[in-house]
C-alpha positions as CSV (number, residue, x, y, z in Angstrom):
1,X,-8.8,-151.6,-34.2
2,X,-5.8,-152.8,-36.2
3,X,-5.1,-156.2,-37.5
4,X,-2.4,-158.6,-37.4
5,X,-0.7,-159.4,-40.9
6,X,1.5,-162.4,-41.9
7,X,4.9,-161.5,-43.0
8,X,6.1,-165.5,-43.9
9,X,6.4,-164.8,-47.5
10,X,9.6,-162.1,-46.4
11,X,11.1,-164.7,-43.9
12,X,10.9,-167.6,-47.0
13,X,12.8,-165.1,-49.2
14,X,15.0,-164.3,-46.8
15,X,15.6,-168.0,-46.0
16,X,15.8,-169.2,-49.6
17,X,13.2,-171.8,-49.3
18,X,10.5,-172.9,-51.1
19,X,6.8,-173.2,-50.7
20,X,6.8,-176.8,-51.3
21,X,9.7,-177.5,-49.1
22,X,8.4,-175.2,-46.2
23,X,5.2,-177.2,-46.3
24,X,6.3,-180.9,-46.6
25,X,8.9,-180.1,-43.5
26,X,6.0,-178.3,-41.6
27,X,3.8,-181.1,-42.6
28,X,0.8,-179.1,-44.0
29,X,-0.7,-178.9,-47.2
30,X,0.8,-176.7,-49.9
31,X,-2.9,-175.1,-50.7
32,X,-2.9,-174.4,-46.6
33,X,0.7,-172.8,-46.6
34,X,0.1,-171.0,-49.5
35,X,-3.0,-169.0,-47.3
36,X,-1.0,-168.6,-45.0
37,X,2.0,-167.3,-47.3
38,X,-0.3,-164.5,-48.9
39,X,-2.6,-163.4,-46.0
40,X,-5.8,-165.3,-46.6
41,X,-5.9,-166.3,-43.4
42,X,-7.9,-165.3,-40.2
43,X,-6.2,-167.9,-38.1
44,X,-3.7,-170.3,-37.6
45,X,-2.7,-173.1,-35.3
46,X,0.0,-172.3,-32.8
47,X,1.3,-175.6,-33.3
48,X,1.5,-174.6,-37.2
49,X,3.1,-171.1,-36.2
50,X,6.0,-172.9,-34.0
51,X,6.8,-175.3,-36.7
52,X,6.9,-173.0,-39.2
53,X,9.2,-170.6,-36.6
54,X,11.5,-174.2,-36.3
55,X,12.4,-174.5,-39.8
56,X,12.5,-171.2,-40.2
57,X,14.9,-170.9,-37.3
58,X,12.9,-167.9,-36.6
59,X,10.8,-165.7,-33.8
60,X,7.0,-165.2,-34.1
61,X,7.8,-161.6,-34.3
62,X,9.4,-162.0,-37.1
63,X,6.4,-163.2,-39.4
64,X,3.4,-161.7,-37.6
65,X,3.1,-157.6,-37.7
66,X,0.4,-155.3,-36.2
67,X,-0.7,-152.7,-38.4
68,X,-2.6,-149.7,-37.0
69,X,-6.2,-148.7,-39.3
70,X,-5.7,-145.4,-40.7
């Protein structure tokens, strides 16, 4: 079975924004969106993943990946 990995710390770069700002406009903790950020995470709140996807002005798609076990 494969696993599903979190891709936001690409989509931040690719947005030029911040950690801090990314969190206080989400309106979660920076400790909580830094787990998230670097994949230390097993789940997260849909309502978390649409806010994120609203100030990112991006799709889920674009931060969550399926990778295949080898």
């Amino acid at each position: 079975m494969g696993k599903i990995v979190l891709r936001l710390d690409r989509m931040m770069v690719e947005r030029k924004i911040s950690l801090n700002e990314l969190a206080e406009r989400v309106g979660i903790s920076n400790v909580n969106l830094s787990k998230i950020k670097n994949n230390k995470v097993t789940a997260i709140r849909f309502s978390t993943l649409a806010a994120i996807c609203k100030v990112l002005e991006c799709e889920v798609g674009d931060i969550l990946e399926y990778q295949k076990n080898d």
